[in-house]
N, C-alpha and C positions, 0 to 999 in steps of 0.2 A: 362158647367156652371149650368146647371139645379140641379144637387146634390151638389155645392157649394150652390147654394140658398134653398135647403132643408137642407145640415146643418147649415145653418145662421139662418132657421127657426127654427130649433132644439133647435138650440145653444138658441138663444131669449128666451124661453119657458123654459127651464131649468135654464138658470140665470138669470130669472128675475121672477121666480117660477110662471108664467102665468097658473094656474093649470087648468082653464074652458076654454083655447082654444089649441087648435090642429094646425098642421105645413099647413096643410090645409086651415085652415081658415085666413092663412098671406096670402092676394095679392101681389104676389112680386112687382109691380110698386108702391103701396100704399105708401103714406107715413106713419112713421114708429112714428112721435111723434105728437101733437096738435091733427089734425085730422086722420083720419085712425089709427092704432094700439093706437094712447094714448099717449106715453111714455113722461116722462118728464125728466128734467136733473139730475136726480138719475138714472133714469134709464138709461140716457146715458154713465155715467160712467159705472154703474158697466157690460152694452155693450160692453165697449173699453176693459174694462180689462178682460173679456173672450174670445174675440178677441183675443186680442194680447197674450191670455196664449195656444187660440187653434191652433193660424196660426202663430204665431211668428214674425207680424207684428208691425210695432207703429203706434198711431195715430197722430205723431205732422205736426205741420201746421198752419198755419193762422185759426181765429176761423171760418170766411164763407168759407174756404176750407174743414176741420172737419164738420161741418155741413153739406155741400152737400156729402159728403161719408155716412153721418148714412141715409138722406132722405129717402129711402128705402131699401128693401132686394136687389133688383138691381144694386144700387148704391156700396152697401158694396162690394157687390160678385166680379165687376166690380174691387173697389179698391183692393181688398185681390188677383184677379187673375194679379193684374199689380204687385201686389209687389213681390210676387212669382216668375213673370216672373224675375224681378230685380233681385232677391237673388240667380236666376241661372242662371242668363247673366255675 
């Protein structure tokens, strides 16, 4: 799980051209928008849709089920390794 949540950190940094911070300096528990990282719902989308173009994942769902997936780098990694597991079950 540890390099799914460094490419999530990756992944964050490059599509959302975060140029002054590093994969490092993302707290995986953090959250990810308001407080800790910032992001707000531009940047949530354009999140989901590098997601789903790097992991072949979707994000639908009720909007407080969506939301607790982005919370953090944790959270996502969590969702992305359950649906994976899905698509080869």
């Amino acid at each position: 799980m540890k390099s799914l949540e460094q490419e999530i950190k990756e992944l964050i940094i490059t599509s959302l051209s975060l140029e002054d911070i590093k994969a490092e300096d993302i707290e995986t528990d953090a959250p990810l928008f308001v407080e800790g990282l910032g992001l707000d719902s531009i940047d949530a989308l354009e999140l989901g849709l590098a997601l789903q173009k790097r992991y072949g994942i979707t994000m639908k769902g009720e909007k407080d089920e969506v939301r607790a997936r982005f919370a953090s780098v944790a959270t996502l990694a969590a969702y992305i390794a359950s649906q994976r597991g899905q698509a080869t079950a």
